[in-house]
DRENGUTOR-6066 format. One record per residue: residue number from 1; z, y, x of N, C-alpha, C in turn. Coordinates in steps of 0.1 Angstrom, whole numbers, plus 5000, padded with zeros to 4 digits. Layout:
<atoms>
  num  n_up  n_north  n_east  ca_up  ca_north  ca_east  c_up  c_north  c_east
  NUM     Z        Y       X      Z         Y        X     Z        Y       X
...
</atoms>
This chain:
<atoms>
  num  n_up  n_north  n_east  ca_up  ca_north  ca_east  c_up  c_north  c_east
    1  3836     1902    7898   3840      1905     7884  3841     1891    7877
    2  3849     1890    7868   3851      1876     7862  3846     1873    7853
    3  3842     1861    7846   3832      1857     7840  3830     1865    7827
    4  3844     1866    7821   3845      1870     7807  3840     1885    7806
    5  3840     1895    7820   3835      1908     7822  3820     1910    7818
    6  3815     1923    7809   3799      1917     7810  3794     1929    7822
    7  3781     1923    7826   3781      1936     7835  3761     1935    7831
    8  3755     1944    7826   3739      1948     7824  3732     1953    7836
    9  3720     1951    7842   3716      1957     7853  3704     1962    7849
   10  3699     1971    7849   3684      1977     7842  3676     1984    7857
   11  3664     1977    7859   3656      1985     7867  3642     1993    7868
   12  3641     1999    7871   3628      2012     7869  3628     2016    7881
   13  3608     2020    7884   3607      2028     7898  3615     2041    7901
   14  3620     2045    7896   3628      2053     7896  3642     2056    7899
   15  3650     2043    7894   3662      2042     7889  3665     2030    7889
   16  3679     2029    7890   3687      2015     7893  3700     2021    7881
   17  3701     2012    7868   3716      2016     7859  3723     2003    7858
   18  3733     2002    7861   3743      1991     7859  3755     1994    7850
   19  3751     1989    7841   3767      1984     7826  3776     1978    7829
   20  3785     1984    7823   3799      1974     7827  3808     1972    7814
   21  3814     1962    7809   3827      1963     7800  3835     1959    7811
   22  3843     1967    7817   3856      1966     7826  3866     1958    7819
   23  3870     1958    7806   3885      1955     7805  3880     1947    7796
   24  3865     1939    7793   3862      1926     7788  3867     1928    7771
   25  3861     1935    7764   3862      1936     7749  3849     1935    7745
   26  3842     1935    7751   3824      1932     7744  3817     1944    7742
   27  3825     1960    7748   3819      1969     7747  3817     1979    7761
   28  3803     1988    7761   3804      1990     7777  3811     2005    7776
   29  3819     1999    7788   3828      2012     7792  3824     2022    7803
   30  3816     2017    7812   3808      2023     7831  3797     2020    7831
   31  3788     2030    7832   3777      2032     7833  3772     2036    7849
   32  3766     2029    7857   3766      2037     7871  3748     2037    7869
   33  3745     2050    7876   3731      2053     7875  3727     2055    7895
   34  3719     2053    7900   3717      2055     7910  3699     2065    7909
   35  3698     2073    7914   3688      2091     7911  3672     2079    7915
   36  3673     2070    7926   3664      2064     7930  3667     2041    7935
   37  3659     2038    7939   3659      2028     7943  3671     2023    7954
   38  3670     2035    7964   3679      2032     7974  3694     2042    7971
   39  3693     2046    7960   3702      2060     7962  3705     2074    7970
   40  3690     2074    7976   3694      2083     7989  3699     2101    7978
   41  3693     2098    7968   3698      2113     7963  3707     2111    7957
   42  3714     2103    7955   3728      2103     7948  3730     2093    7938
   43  3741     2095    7932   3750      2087     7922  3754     2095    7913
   44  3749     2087    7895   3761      2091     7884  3770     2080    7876
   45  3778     2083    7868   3788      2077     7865  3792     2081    7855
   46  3793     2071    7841   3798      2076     7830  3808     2065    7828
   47  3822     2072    7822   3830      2062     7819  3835     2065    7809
   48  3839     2054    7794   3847      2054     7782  3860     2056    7786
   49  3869     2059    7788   3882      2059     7791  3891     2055    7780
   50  3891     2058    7771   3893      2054     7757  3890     2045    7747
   51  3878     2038    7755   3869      2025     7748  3871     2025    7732
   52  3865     2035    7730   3863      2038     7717  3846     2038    7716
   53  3836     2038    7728   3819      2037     7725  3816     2045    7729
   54  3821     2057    7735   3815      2071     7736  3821     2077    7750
   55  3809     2076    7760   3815      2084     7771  3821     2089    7774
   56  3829     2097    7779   3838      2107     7777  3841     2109    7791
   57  3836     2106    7809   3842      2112     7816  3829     2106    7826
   58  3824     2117    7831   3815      2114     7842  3814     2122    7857
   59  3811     2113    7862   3810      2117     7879  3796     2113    7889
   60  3795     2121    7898   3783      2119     7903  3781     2127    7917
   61  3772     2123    7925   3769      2128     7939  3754     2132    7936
   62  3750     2146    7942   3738      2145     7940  3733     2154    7955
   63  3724     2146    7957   3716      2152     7974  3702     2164    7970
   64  3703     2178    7967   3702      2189     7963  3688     2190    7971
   65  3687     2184    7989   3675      2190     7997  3673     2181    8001
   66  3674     2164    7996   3669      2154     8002  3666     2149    8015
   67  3678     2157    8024   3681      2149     8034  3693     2136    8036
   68  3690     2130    8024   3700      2120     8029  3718     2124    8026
   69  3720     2135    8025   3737      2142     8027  3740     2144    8012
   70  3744     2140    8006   3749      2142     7995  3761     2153    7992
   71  3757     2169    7991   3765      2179     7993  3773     2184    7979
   72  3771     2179    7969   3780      2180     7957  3781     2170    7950
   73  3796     2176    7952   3801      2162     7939  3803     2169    7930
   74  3799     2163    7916   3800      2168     7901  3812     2159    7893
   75  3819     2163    7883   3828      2159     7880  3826     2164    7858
   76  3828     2163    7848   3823      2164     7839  3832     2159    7826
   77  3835     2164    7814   3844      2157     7805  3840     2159    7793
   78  3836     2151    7787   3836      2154     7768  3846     2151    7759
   79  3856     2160    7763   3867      2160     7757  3868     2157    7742
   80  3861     2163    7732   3860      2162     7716  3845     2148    7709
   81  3842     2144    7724   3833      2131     7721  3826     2132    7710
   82  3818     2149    7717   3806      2154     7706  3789     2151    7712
   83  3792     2145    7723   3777      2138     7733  3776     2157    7741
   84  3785     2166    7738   3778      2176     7748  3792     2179    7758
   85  3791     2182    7772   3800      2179     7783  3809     2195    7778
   86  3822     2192    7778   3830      2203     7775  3832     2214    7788
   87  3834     2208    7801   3840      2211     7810  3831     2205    7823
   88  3829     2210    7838   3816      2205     7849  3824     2213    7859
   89  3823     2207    7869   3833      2212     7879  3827     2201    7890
   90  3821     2215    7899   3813      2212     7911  3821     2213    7921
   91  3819     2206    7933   3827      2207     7945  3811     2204    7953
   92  3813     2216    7963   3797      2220     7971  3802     2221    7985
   93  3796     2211    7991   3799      2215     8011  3783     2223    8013
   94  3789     2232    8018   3775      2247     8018  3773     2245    8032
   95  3777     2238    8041   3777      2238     8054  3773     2225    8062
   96  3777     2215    8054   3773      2202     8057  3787     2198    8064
   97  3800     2199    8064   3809      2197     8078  3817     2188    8071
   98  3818     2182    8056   3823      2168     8052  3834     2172    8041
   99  3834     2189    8044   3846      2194     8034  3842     2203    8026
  100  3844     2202    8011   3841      2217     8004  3842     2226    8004
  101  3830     2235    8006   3839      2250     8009  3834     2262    7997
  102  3830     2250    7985   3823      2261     7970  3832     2250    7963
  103  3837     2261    7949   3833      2251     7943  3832     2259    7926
  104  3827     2252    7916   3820      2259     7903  3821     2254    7892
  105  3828     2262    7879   3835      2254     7870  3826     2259    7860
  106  3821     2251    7850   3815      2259     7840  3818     2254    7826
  107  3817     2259    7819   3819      2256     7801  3813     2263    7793
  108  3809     2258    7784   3806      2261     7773  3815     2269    7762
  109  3810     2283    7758   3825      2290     7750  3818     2298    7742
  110  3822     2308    7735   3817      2313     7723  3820     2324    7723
  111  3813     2339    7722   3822      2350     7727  3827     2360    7713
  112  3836     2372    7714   3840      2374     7700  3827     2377    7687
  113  3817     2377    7692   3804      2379     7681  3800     2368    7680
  114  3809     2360    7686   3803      2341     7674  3789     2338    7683
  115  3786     2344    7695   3774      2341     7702  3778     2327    7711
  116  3766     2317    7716   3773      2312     7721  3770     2310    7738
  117  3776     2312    7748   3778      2319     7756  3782     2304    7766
  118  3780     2308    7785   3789      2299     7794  3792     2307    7800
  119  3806     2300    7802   3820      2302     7811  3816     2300    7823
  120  3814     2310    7838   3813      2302     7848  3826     2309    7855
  121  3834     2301    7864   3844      2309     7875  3837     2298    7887
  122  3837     2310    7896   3834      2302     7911  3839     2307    7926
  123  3845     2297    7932   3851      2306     7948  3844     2303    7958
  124  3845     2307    7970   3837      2303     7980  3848     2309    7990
  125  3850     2294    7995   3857      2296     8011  3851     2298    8024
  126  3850     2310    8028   3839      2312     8037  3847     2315    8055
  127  3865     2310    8053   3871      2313     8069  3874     2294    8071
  128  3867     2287    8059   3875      2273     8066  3893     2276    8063
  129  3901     2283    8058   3911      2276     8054  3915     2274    8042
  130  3906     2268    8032   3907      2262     8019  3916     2274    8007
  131  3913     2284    8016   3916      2298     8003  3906     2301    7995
  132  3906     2312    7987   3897      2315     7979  3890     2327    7989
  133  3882     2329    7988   3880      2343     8001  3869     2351    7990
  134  3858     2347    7986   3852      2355     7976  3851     2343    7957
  135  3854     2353    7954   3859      2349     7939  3854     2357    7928
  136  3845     2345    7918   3839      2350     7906  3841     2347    7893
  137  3837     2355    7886   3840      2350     7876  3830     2358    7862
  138  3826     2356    7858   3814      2357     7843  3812     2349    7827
  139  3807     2354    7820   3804      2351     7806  3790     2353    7807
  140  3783     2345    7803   3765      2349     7805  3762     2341    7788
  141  3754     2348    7781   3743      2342     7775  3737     2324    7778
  142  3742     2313    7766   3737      2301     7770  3723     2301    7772
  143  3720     2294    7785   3706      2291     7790  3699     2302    7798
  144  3710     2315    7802   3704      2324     7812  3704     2318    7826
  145  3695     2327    7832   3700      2323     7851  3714     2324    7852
  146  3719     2321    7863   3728      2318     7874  3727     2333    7880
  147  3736     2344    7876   3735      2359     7881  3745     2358    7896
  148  3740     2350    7902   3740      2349     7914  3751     2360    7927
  149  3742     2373    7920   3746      2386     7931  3761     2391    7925
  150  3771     2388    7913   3778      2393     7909  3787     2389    7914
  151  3796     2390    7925   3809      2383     7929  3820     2398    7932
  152  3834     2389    7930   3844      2400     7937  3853     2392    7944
  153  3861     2401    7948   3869      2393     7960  3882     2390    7952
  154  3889     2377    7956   3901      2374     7948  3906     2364    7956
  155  3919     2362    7957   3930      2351     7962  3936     2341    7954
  156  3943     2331    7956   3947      2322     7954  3960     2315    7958
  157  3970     2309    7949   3983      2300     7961  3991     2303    7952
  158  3996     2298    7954   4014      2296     7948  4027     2292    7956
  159  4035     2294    7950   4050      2287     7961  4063     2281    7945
  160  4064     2274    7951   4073      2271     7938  4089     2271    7941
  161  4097     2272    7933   4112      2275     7934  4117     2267    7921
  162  4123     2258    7922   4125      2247     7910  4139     2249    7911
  163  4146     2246    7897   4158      2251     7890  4161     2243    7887
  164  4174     2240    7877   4174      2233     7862  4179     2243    7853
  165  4172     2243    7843   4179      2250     7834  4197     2251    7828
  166  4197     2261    7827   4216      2263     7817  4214     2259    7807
  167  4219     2251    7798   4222      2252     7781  4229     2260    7777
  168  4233     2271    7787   4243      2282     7784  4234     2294    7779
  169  4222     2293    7782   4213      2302     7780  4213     2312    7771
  170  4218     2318    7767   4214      2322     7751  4199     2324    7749
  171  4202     2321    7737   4194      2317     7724  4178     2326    7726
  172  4187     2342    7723   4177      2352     7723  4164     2350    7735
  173  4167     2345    7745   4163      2351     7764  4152     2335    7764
  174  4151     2326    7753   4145      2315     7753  4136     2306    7743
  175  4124     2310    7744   4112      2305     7735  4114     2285    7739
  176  4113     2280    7723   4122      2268     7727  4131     2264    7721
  177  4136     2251    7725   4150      2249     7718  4153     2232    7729
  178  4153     2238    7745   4152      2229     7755  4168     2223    7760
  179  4177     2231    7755   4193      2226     7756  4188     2213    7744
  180  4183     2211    7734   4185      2203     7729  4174     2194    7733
  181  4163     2197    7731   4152      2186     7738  4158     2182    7751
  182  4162     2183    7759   4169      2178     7774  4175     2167    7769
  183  4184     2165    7758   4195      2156     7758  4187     2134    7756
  184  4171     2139    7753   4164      2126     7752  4157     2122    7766
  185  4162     2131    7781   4152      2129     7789  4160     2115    7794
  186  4146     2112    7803   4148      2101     7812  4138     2097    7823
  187  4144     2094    7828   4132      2094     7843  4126     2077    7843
  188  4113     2082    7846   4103      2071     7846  4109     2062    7858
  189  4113     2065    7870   4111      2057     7884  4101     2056    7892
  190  4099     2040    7899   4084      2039     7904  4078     2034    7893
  191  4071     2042    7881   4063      2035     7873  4056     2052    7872
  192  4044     2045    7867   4029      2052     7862  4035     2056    7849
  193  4044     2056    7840   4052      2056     7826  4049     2075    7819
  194  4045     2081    7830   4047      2095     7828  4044     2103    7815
  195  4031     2096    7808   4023      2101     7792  4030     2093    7784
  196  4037     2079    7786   4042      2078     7778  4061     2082    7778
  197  4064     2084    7786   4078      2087     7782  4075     2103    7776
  198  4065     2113    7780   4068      2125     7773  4063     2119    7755
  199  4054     2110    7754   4052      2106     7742  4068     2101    7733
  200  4073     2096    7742   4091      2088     7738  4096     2100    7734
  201  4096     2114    7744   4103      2122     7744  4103     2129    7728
  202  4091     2129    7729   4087      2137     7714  4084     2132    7700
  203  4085     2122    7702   4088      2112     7692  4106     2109    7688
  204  4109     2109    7699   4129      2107     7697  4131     2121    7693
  205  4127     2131    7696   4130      2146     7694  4129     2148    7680
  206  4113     2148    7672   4111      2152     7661  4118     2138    7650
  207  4120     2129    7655   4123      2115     7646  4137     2113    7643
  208  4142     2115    7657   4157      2109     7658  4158     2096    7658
  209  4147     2088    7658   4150      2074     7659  4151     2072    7676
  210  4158     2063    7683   4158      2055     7700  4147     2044    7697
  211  4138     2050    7714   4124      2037     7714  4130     2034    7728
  212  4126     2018    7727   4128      2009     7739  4116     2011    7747
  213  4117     2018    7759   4105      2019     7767  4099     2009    7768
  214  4107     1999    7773   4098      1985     7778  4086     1983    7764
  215  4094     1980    7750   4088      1975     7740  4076     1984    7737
  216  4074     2000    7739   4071      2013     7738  4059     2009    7750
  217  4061     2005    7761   4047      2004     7768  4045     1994    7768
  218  4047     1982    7764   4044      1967     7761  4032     1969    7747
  219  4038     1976    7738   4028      1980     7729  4015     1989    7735
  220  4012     1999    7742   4006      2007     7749  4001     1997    7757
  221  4004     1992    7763   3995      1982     7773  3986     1970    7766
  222  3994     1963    7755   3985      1953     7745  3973     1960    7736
  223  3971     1976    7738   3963      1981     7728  3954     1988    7739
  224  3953     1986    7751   3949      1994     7760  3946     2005    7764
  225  3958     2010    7759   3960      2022     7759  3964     2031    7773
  226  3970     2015    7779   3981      2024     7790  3981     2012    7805
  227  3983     2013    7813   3982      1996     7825  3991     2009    7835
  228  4002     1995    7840   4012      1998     7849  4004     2003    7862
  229  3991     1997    7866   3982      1994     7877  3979     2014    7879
  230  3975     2016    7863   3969      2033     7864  3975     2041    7859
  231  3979     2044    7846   3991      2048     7838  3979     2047    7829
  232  3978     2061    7823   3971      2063     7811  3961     2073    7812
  233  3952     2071    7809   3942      2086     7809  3943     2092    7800
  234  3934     2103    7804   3936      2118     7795  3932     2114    7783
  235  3924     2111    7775   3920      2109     7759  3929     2092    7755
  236  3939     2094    7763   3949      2084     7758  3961     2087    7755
  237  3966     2096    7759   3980      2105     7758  3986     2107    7750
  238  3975     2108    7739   3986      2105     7723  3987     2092    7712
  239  3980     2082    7723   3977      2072     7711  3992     2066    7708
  240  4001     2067    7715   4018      2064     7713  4018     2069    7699
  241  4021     2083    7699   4017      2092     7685  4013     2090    7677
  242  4001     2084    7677   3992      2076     7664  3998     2066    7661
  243  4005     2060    7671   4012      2047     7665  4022     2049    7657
  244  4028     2060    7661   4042      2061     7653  4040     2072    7648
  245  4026     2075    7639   4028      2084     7628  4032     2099    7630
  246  4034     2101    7641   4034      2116     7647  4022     2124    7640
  247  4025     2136    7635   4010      2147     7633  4016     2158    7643
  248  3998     2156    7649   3996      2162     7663  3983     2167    7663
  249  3979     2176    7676   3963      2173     7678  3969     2177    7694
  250  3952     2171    7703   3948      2176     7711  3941     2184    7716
  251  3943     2194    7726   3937      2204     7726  3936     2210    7741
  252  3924     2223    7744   3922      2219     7757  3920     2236    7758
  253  3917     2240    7769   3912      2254     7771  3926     2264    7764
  254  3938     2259    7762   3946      2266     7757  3953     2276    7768
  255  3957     2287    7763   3969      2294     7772  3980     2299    7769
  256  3986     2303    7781   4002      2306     7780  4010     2306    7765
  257  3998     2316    7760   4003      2324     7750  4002     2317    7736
  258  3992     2307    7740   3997      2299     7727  4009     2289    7730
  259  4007     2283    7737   4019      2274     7743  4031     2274    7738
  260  4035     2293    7740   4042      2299     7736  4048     2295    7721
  261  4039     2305    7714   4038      2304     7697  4041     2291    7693
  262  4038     2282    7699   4040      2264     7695  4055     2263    7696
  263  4060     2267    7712   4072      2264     7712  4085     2273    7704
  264  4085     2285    7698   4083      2291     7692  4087     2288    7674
  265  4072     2280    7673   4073      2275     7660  4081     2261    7660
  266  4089     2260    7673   4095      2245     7668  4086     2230    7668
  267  4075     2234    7678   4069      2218     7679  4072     2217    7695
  268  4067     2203    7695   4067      2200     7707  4052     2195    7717
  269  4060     2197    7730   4045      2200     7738  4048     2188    7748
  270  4030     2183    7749   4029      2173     7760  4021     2183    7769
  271  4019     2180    7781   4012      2188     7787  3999     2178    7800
  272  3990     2183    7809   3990      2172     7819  3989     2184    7830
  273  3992     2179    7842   3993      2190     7855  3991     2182    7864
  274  3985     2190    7879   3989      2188     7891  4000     2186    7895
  275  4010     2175    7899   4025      2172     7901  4030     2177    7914
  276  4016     2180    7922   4021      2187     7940  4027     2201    7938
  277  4016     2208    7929   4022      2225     7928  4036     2223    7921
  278  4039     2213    7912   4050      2210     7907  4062     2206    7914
  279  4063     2199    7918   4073      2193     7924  4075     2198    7940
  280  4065     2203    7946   4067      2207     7961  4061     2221    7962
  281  4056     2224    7957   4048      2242     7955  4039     2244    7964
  282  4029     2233    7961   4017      2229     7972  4009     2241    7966
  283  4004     2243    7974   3992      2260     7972  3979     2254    7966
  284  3971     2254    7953   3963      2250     7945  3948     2251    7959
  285  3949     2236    7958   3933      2233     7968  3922     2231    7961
  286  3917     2246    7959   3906      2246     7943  3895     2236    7948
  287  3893     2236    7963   3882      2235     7968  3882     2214    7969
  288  3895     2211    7970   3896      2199     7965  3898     2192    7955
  289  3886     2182    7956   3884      2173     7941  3897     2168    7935
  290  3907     2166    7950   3920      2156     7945  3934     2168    7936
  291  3926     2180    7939   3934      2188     7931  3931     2187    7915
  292  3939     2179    7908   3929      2178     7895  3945     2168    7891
  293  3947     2175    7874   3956      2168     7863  3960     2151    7874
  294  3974     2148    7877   3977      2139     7879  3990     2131    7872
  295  3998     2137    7864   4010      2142     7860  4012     2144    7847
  296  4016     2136    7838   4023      2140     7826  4034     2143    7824
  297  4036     2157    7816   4053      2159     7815  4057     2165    7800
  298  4067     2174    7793   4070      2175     7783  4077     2192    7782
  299  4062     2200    7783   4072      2214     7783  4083     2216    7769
  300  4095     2222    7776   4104      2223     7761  4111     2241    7760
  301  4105     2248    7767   4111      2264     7766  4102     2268    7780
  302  4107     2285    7776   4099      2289     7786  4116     2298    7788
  303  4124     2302    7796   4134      2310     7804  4131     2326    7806
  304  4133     2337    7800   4129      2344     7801  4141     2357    7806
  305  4153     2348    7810   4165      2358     7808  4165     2366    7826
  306  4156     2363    7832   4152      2373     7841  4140     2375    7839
  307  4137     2388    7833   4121      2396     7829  4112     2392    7838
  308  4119     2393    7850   4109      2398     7863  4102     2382    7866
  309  4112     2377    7865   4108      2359     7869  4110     2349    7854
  310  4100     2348    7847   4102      2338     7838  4098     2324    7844
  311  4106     2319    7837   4106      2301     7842  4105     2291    7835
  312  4093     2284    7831   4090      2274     7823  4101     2262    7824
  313  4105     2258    7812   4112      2244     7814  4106     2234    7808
  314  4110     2225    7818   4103      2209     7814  4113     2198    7815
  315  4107     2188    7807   4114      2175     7806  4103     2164    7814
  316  4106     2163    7823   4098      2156     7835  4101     2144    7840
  317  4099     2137    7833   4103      2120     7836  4100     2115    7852
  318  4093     2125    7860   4087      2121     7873  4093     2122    7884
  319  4105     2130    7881   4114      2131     7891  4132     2128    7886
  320  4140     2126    7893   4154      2125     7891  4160     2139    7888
  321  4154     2148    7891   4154      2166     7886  4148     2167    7878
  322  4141     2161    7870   4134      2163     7854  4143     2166    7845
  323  4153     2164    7842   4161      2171     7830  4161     2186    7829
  324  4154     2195    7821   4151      2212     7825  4150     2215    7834
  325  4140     2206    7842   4135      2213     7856  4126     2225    7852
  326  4131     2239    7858   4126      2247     7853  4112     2254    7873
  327  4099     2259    7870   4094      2263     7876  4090     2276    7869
  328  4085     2283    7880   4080      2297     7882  4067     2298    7866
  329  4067     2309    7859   4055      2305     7846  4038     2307    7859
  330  4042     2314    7868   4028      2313     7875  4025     2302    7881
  331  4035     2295    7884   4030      2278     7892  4029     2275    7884
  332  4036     2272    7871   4035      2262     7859  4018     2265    7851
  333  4014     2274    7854   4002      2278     7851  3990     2274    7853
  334  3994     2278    7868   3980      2269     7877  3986     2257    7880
  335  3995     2251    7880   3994      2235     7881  3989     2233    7863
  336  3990     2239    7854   3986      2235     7842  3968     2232    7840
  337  3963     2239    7846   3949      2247     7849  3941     2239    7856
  338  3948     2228    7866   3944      2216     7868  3939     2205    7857
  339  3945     2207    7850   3944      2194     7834  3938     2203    7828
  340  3925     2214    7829   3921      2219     7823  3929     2226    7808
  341  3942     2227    7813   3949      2235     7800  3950     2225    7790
  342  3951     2213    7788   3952      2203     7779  3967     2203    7777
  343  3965     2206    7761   3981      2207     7755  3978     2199    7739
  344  3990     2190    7740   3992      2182     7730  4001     2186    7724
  345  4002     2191    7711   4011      2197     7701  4019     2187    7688
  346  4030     2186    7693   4038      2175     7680  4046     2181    7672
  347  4043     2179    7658   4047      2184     7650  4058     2176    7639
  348  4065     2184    7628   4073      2176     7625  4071     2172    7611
</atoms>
């Protein structure tokens, strides 16, 4: 690490925590905690991703029977950077054989009597081929047990069938107004550019003014918002937006149906996804950690002029088919569901 980096080491019979300012602004961004002296029970990890002072994304291994094997990995987000984790998403080897075969998502939610309640869904692949085979899902009272015995059986997968949209569409058959959002797309290339060209996208859309990409992530990169090296992370996705005066918010746990109503009402949508179910109609590997938001794009209608098959459209700077590349609304769904349903709403 180089000089100007600060890095803190704190030690206790218990514990080993090491501070980091990564990107050298005089504030700590990585927190790494090790459970003991040697780490035999594991590792956690908190990171600023937004270097604004406040954690916002943690990870961790933790060895459950203290043999040495570290059988879940935990994964964790404070999306609204209220100090309480919004979202926890376990990946559990039940068998010891080096691959997941649980895994357990939980949140924090609120049920229609204003009580406040956790979200758990959980699968368990019990044939070894990374399907769902027994599948749960509950609302429990915050701070009850783990109702353990309640499971049902449920599947999993997708196949994707990618289009481009008609501008011939009519009008009626299309939530949207994607014949005209299409006309600002542009493909990123080999660049990481993805959050921000849907940021360009929706900014040229509601403004009508032309942004120079280069000058567009030259600013994004001087404010550390964005690096060619990673792109941008999730609680960075709209800082373009802030810059140029956009009213927006961010928002998470959303579905279809609002989506909808937004596009609808004439705003526009950033979205983040899995880009495999997207682009190749990779079958959702719940049971893998690398299945997880990789992909910024720009939904602009949803296609509804076959009932039977509605087809989301997007402005997808990540492929040379991103101009109303349209997908299946069930893939678009669960590749959405990856980014935990994070939808950025731009208004005019």
């Amino acid at each position: 690490m180089e000089d100007d980096y600060m890095t803190l080491l704190y030690a206790s019979p218990d514990g080993l925590t090491t501070m980091y300012d990564t990107i050298g602004d005089g504030q700590v961004d990585m927190v790494l905690r090790l459970n003991d002296p040697l780490g035999d029970s594991g590792y956690s990890m908190a990171l600023d991703t937004d270097a604004n002072g406040i954690p916002d994304t943690f990870y961790g291994e933790l060895d459950m029977d203290g043999d040495g094997y570290a059988e879940t990995l935990f994964m964790g987000n404070d999306y609204d950077q209220d100090g309480s984790l919004d979202v926890i998403k376990a990946y559990i080897d039940t068998n010891i054989d080096g691959n997941p075969d649980a895994v357990m998502t939980i949140r924090p939610d609120v049920d229609t009597e204003g009580n406040d309640v956790i979200k758990i869904v959980a699968d368990m692949d019990l044939t070894g081929d990374h399907s769902s085979d027994l599948h749960y899902e509950d609302v429990i009272p915050a701070n009850s047990a783990f109702p353990s015995d309640k499971f049902q059986w449920g599947m999993m997968g997708s196949a994707c069938d990618n289009g481009l949209f008609d501008p011939e569409t009519p009008e009626e058959f299309v939530a949207g107004n994607p014949a005209q959002d299409m006309e600002v797309w542009e493909c990123q290339g080999q660049t990481n550019r993805c959050a921000l060209y849907s940021q360009k996208f929706a900014i040229e859309q509601l403004t009508g003014q032309e942004i120079d990409i280069e000058e567009f992530a030259r600013t994004a990169e001087e404010n550390g918002w964005f690096s060619e090296d990673d792109g941008t992370k999730t609680l960075n996705m709209n800082k373009m937006l802030v810059h140029y005066g956009i009213d927006h918010d961010m928002q998470f746990d959303c579905t279809m149906e609002q989506l909808e109503t937004e596009l609808r009402n004439g705003n526009k949508i950033i979205v983040s996804v899995d880009s495999g179910q997207i682009w190749h109609g990779e079958a959702n590997d719940i049971f893998s950690p690398a299945t997880q938001s990789d992909h910024a794009l720009q939904v602009v209608g949803i296609d509804y002029s076959d009932p039977q098959n509605p087809m989301v459209v997007l402005n997808d700077s990540g492929t040379p088919m991103g101009r109303g590349e349209m997908v299946p609304y069930d893939t678009f769904e669960n590749a959405w569901s990856a980014g935990d349903h994070q939808m950025i709403v731009c208004r005019a």
